[in-house]
C-alpha positions in Angstrom: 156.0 20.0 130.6 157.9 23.4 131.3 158.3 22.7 135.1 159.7 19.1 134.2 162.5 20.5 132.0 163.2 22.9 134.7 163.8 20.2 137.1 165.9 18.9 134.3 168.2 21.7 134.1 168.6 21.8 137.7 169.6 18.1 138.4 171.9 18.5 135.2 173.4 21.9 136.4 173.7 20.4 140.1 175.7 17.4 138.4 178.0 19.7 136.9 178.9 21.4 139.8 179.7 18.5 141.8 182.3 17.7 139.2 182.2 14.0 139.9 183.1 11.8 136.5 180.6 9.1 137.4 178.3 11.2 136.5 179.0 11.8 132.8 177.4 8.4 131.1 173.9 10.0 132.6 175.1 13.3 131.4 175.8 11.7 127.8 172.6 10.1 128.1 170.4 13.5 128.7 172.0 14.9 125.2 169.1 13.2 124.0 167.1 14.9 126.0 163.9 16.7 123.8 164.5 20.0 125.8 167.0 22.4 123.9 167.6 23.9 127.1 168.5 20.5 128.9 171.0 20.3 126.3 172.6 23.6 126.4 173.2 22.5 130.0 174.6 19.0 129.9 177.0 20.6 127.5 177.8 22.8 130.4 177.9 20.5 132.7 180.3 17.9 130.8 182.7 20.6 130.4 182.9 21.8 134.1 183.2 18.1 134.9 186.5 17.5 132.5 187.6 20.8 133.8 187.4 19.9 137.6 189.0 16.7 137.0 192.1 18.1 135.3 195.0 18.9 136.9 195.3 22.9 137.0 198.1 23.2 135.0 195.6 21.7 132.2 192.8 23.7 133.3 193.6 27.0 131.2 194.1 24.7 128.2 190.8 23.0 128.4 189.1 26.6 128.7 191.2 28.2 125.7 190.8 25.4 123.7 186.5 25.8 124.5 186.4 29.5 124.0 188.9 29.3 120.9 187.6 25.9 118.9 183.9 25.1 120.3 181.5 23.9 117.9 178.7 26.7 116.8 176.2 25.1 119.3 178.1 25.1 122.2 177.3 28.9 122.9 176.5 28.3 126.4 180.1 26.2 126.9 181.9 29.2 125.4 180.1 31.6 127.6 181.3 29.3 130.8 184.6 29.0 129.5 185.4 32.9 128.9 183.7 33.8 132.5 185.6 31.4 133.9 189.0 32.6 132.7 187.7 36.1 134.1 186.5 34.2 137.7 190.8 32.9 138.0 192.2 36.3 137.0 195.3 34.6 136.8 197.9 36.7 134.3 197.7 33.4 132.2 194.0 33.4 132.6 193.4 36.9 131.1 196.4 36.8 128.4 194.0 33.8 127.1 191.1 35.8 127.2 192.6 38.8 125.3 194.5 36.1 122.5 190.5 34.8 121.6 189.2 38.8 121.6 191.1 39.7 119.1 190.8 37.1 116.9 187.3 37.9 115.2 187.6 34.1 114.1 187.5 32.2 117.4 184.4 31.5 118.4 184.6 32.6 121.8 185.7 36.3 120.3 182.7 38.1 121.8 182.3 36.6 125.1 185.7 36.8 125.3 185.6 40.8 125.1 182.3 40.6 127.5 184.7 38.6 130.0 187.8 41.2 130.0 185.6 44.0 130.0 183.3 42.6 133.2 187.7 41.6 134.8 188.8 45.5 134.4 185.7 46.9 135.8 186.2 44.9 139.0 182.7 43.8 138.3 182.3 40.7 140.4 181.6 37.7 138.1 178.9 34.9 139.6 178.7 31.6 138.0 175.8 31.6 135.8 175.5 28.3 133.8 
């Protein structure tokens, strides 16, 4: 039921931000889950738990490689990945995210304009996958 897959998500988002590796085979599991929405978020979650786990110099690599070469159903990873870049603000961080807005072709084009738009407002950005 609807409540079910909510708790879901939640345990699967909470896993995510904990970042711990162990918890990836259960992740992996839960891609079978029959809840899209599960899904969208062990994606998520997988990716915020390779990206804690790196060291930071490899951080902005993992996140330009997601917002430049994810697969078309990895929307919500892309999403993640450009507001994250916005979240460090870094000069490396935001030359990344202006490289995938202008090239139409990269998947993460769109959110990548959303995320440097949301940056030179000053408009704070909350994690919200």
């Amino acid at each position: 039921n609807e409540q079910d897959d909510e708790i879901r998500e939640a345990a699967v988002e909470a896993l995510g931000d904990i970042g711990n590796k162990e918890a990836e085979p259960l992740l992996r599991n839960k891609l079978k889950d029959k809840s899209i929405y599960v899904k969208t978020r062990v994606q998520v979650a997988l990716a915020k738990i390779k990206y804690k786990n790196l060291p930071e110099a490899k951080q902005l690599v993992l996140l330009k490689d997601l917002l430049l070469y994810s697969k078309a159903n990895e929307g919500y990873v892309v999403e993640w990945a450009a507001m994250e870049l916005a979240r460090i603000g870094t000069k490396e961080a935001i030359k990344v995210l202006k490289e995938a807005a202008e090239d139409i072709s990269a998947r993460g084009s769109s959110w990548a304009r959303k995320a440097l738009y949301l940056f030179e407002k000053g408009i704070a950005i909350k994690e919200r996958l």
